[in-house]
N, C-alpha and C positions, 0 to 999 in steps of 0.2 A: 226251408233254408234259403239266404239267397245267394241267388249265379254268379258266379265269375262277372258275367258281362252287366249286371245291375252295378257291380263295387266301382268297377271299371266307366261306366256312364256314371254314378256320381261323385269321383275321385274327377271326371273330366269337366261336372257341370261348377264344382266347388274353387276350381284352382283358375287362378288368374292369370298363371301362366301356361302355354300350352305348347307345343313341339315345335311351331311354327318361330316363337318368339325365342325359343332355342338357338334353332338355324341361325336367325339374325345376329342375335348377340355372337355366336361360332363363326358367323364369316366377317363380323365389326373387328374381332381381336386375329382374321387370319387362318382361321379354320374354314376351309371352302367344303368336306364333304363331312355330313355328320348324318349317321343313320336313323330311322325314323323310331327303333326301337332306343335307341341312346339319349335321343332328343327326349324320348317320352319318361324315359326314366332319370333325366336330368332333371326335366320341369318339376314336380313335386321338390325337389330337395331346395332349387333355387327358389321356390314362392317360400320355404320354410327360413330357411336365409334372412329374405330379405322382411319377411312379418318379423322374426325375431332382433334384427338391428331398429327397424323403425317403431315397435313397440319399447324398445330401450329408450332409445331418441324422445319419445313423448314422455317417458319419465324425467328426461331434463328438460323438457320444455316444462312442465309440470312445476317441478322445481324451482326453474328463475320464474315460476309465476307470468308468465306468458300464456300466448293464446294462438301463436303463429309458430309453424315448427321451421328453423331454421336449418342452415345446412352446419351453422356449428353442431348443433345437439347429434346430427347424423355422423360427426367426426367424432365425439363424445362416447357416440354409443360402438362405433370402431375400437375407440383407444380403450374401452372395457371389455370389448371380445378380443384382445389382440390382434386387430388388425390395421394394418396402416391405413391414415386417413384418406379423405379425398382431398388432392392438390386443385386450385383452381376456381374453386365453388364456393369461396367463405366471402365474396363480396355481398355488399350492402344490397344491391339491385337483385330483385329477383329473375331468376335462368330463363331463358322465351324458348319454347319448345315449337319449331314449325311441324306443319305434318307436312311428309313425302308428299309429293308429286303421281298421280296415277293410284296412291294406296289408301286406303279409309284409317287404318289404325297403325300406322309404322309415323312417327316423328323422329324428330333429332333436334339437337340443340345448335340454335342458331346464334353460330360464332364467332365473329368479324374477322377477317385477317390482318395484321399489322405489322407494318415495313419495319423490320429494325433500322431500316438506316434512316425513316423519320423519326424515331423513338431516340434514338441519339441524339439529332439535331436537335430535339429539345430542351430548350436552357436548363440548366438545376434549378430546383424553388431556393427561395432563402434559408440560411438556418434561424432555425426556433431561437428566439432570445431566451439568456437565461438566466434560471429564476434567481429573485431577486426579495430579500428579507428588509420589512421596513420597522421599527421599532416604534411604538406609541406607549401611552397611560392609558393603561387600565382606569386607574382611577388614582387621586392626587388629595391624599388628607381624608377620604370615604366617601371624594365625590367624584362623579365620572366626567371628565372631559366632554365639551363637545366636538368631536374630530368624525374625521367622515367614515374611520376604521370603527369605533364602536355605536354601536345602536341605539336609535334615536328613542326618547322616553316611551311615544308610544310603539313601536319596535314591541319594545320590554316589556310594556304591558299587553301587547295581542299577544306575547308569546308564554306570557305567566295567566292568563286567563285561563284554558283548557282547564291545567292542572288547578287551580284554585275551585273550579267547578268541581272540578271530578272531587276533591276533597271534602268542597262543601257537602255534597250530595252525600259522601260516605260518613260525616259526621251527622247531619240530620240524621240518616235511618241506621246508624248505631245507637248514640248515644241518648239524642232527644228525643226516640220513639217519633221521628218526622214532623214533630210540634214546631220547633224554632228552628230560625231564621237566622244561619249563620255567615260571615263573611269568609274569603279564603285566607285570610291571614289567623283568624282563630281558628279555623279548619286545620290549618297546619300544625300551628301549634299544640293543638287539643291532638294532634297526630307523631308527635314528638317522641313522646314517651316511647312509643312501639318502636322505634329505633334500635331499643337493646334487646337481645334477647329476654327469656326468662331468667337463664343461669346467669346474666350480667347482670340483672336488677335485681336476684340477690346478692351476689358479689358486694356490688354498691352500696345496697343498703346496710349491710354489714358492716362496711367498711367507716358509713355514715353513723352508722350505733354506735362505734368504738370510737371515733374523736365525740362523738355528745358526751360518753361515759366519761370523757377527762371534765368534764364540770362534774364541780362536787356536790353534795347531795346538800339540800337545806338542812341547817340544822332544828334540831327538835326542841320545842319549848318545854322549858324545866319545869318540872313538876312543884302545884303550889305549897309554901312553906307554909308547912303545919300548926299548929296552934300552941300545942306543948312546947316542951324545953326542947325544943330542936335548936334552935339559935346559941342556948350556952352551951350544946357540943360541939356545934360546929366553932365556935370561939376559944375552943382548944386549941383546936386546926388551926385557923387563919384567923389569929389576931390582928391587932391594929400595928400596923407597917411591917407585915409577914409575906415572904413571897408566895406567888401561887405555886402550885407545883409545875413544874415544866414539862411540857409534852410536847412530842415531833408529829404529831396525827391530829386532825378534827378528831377522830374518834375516841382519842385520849382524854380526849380534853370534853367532850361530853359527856364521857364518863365519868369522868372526875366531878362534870358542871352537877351533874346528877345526885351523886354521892352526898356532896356540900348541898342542893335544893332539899334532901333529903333526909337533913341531920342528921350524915351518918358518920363517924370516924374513920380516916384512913392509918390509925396509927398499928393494925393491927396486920400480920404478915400475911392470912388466909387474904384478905379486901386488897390488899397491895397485889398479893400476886396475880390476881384476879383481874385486877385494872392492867396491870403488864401482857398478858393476855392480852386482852381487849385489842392493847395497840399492836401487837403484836399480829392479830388476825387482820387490822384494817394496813398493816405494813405492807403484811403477803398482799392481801389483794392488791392494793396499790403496784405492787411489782408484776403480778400477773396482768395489770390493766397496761403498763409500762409493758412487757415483754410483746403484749396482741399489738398496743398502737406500733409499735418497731416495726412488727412482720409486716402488718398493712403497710407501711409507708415505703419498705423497700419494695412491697409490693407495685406499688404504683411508680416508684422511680425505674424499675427495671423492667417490668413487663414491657415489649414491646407492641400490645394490642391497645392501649390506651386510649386512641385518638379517639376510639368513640364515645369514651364518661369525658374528653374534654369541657363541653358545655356544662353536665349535670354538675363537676368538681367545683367550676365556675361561680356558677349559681349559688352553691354551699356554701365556699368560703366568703362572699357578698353578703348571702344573706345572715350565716350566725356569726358574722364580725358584727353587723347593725345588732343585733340581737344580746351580745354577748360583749358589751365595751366595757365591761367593770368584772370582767370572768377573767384572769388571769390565766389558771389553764387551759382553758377554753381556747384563746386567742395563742397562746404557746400553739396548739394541737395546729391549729389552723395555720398559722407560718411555716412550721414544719411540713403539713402539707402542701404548703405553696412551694416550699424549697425543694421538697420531692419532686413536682410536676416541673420544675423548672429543670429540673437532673433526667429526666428521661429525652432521649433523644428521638423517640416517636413521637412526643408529642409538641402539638403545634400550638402555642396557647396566641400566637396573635391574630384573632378574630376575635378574643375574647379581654383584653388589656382593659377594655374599659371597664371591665368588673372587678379584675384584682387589683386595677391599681390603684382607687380608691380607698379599697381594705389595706392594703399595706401601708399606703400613707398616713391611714389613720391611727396605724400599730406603732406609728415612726415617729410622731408628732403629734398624736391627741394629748390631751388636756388629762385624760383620768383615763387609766387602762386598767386600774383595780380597786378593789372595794376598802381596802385597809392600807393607807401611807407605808407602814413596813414592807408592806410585799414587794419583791423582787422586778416591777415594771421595766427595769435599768436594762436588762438580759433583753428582754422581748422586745424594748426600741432597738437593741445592737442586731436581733436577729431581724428583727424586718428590713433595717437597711442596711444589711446584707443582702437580703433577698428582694430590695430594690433594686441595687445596684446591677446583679446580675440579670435583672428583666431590661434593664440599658443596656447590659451588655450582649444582649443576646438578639434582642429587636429594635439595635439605634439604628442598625446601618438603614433599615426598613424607614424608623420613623424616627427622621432625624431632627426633629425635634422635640423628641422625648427627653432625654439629657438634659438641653436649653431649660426645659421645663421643670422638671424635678429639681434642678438646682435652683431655679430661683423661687421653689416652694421655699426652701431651708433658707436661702438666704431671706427673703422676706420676713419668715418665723425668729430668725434671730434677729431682723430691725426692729420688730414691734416689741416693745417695752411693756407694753400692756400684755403678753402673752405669756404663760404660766412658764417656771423653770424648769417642766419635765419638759418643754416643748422644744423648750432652746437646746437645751440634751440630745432631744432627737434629733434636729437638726443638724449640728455638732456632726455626729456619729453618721448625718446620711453627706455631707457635703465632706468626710475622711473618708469615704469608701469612696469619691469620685476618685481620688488619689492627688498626686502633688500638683496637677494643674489648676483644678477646683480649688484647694487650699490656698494657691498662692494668690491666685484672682478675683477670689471671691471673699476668704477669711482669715487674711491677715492684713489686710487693710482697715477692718474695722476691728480687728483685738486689742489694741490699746485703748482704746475705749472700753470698748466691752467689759474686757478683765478687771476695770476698774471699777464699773460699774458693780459686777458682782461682786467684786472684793469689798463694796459699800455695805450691799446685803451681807454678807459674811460677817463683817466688823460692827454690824449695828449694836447699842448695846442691850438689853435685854433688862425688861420693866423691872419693877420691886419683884425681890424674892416674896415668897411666901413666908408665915412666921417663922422662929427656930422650932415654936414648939410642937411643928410636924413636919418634920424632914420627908420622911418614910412616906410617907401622903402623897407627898407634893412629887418626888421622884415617880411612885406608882402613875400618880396623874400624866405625869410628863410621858410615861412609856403606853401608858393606855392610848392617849390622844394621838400616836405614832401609828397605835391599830386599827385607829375609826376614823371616821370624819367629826368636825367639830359641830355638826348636827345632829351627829346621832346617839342618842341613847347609851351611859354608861352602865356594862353589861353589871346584871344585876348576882348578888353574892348571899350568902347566907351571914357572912359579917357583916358587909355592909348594913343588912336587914337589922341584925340584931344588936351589932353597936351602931351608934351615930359617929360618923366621918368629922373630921373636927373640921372646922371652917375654915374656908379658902379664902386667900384676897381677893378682890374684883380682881389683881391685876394678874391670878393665875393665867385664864383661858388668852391673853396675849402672848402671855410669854410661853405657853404652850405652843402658841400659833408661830411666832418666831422663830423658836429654835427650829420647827418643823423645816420651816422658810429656809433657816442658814442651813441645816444639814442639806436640803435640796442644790443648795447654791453651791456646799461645797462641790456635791458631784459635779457639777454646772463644769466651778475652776476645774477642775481634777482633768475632766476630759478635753476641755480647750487647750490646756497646758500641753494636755498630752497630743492633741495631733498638731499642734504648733512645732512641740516641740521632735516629734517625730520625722515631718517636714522637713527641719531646718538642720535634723542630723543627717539623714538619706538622700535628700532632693535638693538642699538650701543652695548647695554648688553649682548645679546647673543654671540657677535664677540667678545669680549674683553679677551685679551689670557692670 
């Protein structure tokens, strides 16, 4: 076992401190007599002390990433044991330590004395100027100033380099198995997508399924007519100058188309109820595809986590506008989503204006927005500039020259004479949303004109009839040529097939074309009238000089 007196020799060889150093510090604070057993049993506890503050101490030097222990970090490691700091010692300069006079190991710290009454004489320094906020441009139209406040081009580019490498590098050994050579702006790009989570890019693409599903589905070519007497039963049905049967659905009406390809009779109650069916299931769906687009779109109007499908929403409505300019529901789904994103107040869409506002203006003002003259395009020009106007409204103050600009698209569209009558429509309906100041400045200066112009078109008179002895014919013609274009293919029938259509005049497909013309024109009047007239009941008072 070992001795007392071995514990005791290496309890004395280990400690740094020893009885002697006791004494010192006991007569530094005022203690002039401290016994040698006191001293001895003091040392041990004060070397324990003081390793446990300065091993503290190094874990905040550690910390601020340093390599030199300050006497902060020694104040640090006090104010975590509860102890008051040290006053005195947090200057910048390090403490000079002299050794005594006559002793090999007793220092102290050498500490200048200082007159307070030069310390006074001292003038005061000045005060600190204060601070001081200067405004500049960022950037003016998407271009950056040269000012001395922002950074010079190459600035911009030492400081976008790093990250363009670090990108490039992480696309080479992802995607190109380290074969190709990419820059850092396709790096980026090709790095895009991971922006969303998983659960957000289903969300997304979900939400992108359900405006695709408002295009309606191709229809199906009819089945070819038979050889036999299919054509004298179908000639029961729909003889010469008989209406078609009337249907609210594509699906109706292919079934029907079907029925007739197939020489079969509808006069019979089992085939009737059967076809009502029919439309009756593609109604439901229709309403259940109506109730999903709803929830999506309030979805994206209220949620406030959007800003981050900002770009991907963008992108969508950009590109199935180009895609889809003769899809009438299609382009509805898509305005509606535009009007959604424009109603959420988290989201920021000016970064991205130069995508949707091309789509819109073409919703406002294009040439053909639907496959069949009947269809409803009237609605979808009112709702897009609507939801022009409200992207003026929302980001002029930013870019004030957006307004300027939009207005003199319409007004332009209604100078050019050569420009189709849904155009001038559009225009119409986008230069009535700027409100009565736009009206007065820009479209009632040129309405006397204008309105008579149209009123030309209206009043034109309209070529030879067709003979008396097919009325029926010639009406049908006139309402077909309402559903197609006058290129395309008239849809084909099982009467048609099986009787012959009596002859038309050369001057039918004119006067088909015309009337098309003046019903357009009238809309044309209808809506000039109306925000002329609108104007000049509400606002006309305030302009009247």
């Amino acid at each position: 076992p070992r001795r007392a007196s071995d514990e005791c020799t290496l309890r004395t060889h280990m400690s740094l401190l020893d009885a002697s150093c006791i004494r010192v510090i006991a007569e530094s604070v005022g203690i002039a007599q401290v016994s040698d057993e006191v001293a001895e049993a003091l040392a041990p506890d004060v070397e324990y002390r003081l390793r446990d503050i300065v091993q503290e101490a190094l874990k905040f030097m550690r910390h601020g990433r340093r390599e030199t222990l300050t006497c902060d970090d020694i104040n640090f490691a006090l104010r975590a044991r509860s102890c008051d700091p040290l006053y005195g010692y947090s200057g910048t300069d390090p403490p000079r330590f002299c050794r005594a006079k006559g002793t090999q190991d007793v220092y102290y710290l050498d500490d200048a004395e200082l007159n307070l009454a030069d310390l006074m004489a001292v003038p005061l320094p000045s005060m600190p100027r204060p601070p001081r906020f200067t405004a500049h441009w960022l950037a003016v139209s998407g271009v950056q100033p040269d000012v001395a406040e922002n950074p010079t081009s190459a600035e911009a580019l030492a400081a976008a380099q790093p990250a363009r490498a670090a990108a490039s590098k992480r696309k080479r050994g992802g995607g190109n198995g380290g074969g190709d050579e990419l820059n850092g702006d396709e790096a980026l790009l090709g790095q895009a997508k991971q922006v969303l989570w998983a659960e957000q890019q289903v969300w997304l693409e979900k939400l992108f399924e359900i405006i695709r599903a408002s295009k309606p589905a191709a229809p199906q070519p009819a089945a070819p007519q038979p050889a036999g007497g299919g054509g004298g039963a179908a000639m029961e049905v729909v003889g010469e100058g008989a209406a078609a049967p009337a249907t609210s659905h594509p699906g109706g009406e292919a079934a029907v188309a079907a029925s007739r390809a197939a020489g079969i009779s509808l006069d019979s109650s089992a085939e009737r109820a059967e076809a009502e069916a029919a439309q009756r299931r593609d109604a439901e769906a229709e309403g259940g595809h109506e109730a999903a687009l709803g929830s999506a779109l309030r979805s994206v109007a209220r949620e406030p986590s959007m800003h981050a499908y900002a770009p991907y929403l963008c992108q969508f409505v950009e590109s199935e506008v180009q895609r889809n300019l003769q899809c009438l529901p299609m382009l509805f789904a898509l305005m509606r989503l535009v009007r959604a994103m424009l109603s959420n107040l988290s989201l920021n869409l000016e970064a991205y204006l130069q995508q949707i506002l091309p789509a819109v203006t073409t919703c406002v003002v294009g040439r053909k927005l639907c496959a069949a003259r009947g269809d409803d395009h009237w609605s979808l020009r009112a709702i897009a500039a609507g939801v022009m106007h409200t992207i003026a409204a929302q980001y002029g103050d930013r870019f004030t020259d957006l307004q300027p600009r939009l207005t003199k698209t319409y007004r332009d569209a209604l100078e050019d004479r050569k420009r189709a009558l849904t155009t001038h429509f559009g225009a119409l309906l986008g230069l009535r949303e700027f409100g009565p100041h736009a009206v007065h400045k820009l479209l009632l200066p040129m309405m006397p004109a204008y309105l008579q112009l149209v009123h030309g078109v209206m009043s034109a008179p309209l070529p030879d009839a067709a003979p008396a002895a097919a009325p029926a014919a010639a009406a049908s013609d006139i309402v077909r040529e309402m559903a197609q274009e006058p290129g395309d293919a008239a849809p084909a029938s099982a009467a048609s097939e099986s009787t012959p259509a009596p002859s038309a005049s050369p001057a039918a497909p004119p006067k088909r074309a015309r009337l098309v013309r003046q019903m357009e024109a009238l809309r044309v009047y209808d809506a000039a009238l109306a925000t002329c007239g609108a104007y000049l009941f509400r606002h006309g008072h305030y302009f009247a000089a």
